[in-house]
Steps between C-alpha positions, in 0.01 A plus 500: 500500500597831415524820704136661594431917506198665579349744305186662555406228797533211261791264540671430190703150445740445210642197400870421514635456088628154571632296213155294510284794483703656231469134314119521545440853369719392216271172420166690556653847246579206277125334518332814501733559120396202359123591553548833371651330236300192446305650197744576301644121568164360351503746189807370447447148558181493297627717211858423479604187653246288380421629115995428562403205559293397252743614259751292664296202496424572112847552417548146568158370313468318151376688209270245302557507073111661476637762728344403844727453868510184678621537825581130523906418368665773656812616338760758411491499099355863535802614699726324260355760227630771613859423349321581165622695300206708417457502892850630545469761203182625719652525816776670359296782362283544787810522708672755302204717500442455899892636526467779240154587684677526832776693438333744211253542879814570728662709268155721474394512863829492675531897387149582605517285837778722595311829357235405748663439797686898432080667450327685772264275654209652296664409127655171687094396572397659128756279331395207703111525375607511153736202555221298637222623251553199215370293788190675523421352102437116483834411338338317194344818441810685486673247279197558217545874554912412318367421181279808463819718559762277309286474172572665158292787560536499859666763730831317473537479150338880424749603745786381340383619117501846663861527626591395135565154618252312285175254562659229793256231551661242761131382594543102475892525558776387762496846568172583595484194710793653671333827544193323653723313733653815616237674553265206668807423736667857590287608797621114660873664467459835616310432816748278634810737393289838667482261818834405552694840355277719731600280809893647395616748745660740240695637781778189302432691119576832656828342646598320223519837289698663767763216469515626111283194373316585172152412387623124375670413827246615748258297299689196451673539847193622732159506333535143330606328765255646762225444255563194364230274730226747311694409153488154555118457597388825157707191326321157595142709506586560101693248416287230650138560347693650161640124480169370474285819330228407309254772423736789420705273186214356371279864447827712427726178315198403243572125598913536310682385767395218701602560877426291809184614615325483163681133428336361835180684408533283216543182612212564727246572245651429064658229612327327741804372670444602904807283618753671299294833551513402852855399515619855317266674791693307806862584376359875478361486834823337649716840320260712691509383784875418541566899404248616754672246771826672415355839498424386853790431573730743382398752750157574323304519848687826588352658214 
């Protein structure tokens, strides 16, 4: 038992904070968290873990010669696909477009993260709405809006004809799909960058330029470093659903370039083949999560 006061002619007893009642608070915070959280554990369960594992299970099925799945003869054939070369040739592209994505995304809101973070509060919350505006649009919507602007007599190519530059139409190119990529995927990289830059005391930017550092090696010696957690989660937010974009090649790209998500959309519905469709779907899954469990655990929880 604890030491007693009075106060106000009421006696008031406190307990000591031995290890056991420390241990106890501990277990009932941690009970009282997983209730809080309990509802977002059955969303997830019930929208994610089982639709994962049905996939899984799928992955492993038979695909029948009129087209059907048998679930009886489980085997790895559809795994054994993906040394393909037509499977390789896709993953390649969808790759290289992820990276070039990414970094065309880093290079763009790196510059205006930092911009940000320099604003008076007032601009700083300004910029902020019109960062988190395309969000506001159903994202399917904005994707249709691309073609309307990218046509031959669209904004795009008007605009160009008037600087002298001559009709561009790169509606239904690697280009526009590029564009569209940037553009769906930029607010996921500046948020991130704005978080971790403004959390830089710039108290070390200020003494780095009274040490005689220039521009290049106060970024690449303080601000890099000391931002690099919110690089490395803008990166796996754009790289990881770019790898397996779907809606944004197949309005802008016209259907030219086969990537990922449209080749398991295929096998899905064309081709009838759900365990190879399935298969494809598992390996993408496994990327995504292995880059967020590394996020994780390069430091991205002190972002």
């Amino acid at each position: 038992m604890g030491p007693t006061c009075c106060f106000g002619g009421c006696r008031l007893v406190t307990a000591a904070a031995t290890p056991e009642f420390e241990a106890a608070a501990e277990r009932e915070e941690r009970r009282r968290g997983l209730f809080m959280a309990l509802p977002a554990y059955i969303y997830l369960f019930l929208f994610f873990a089982i639709p994962f594992g049905i996939v899984v299970v799928y992955s492993f099925a038979t695909r029948t010669r009129t087209g059907g799945t048998t679930l009886s003869g489980w085997n790895v054939d559809s795994y054994g696909r993906l040394s393909e070369q037509i499977v390789r040739d896709v993953l390649t592209r969808s790759i290289s477009l992820a990276l070039l994505t990414t970094v065309l995304c880093l290079v763009i809101a790196y510059p205006f993260a930092y911009y940000m973070t320099t604003v008076s509060p007032t601009a700083r919350n300004l910029m902020l709405v019109f960062v988190m505006i395309p969000f506001w649009t159903n994202f399917l919507v904005r994707n249709y809006a691309w073609p309307l602007l990218l046509a031959n007599d669209g904004p795009f190519s008007n605009t160009t004809a008037f600087l002298g530059l001559g009709e561009r139409n790169i509606l239904f190119s690697q280009s526009a799909v590029v564009l569209g990529m940037v553009y769906s995927f930029l607010p996921f990289m500046i948020l991130p960058l704005y978080a971790s830059i403004e959390r830089i005391d710039h108290g070390f930017v200020e003494a780095s330029r009274d040490l005689y550092a220039n521009g290049r090696q106060t970024f690449m010696k303080i601000l890099l470093p000391l931002s690099m957690p919110g690089v490395v989660a803008g990166s796996i937010l754009v790289f990881v659903p770019s790898l397996g974009a779907y809606v944004t090649p197949d309005i802008l790209g016209g259907g030219k370039n086969v990537l990922l998500g449209s080749y398991i959309v295929t096998q899905f519905g064309t081709a009838r083949n759900f365990p190879f469709g399935a298969s494809l779907s598992v390996v993408l899954m496994v990327v995504m999560l292995t880059a967020t469990i590394g996020y994780f655990r390069s430091g991205g929880r002190n972002l």
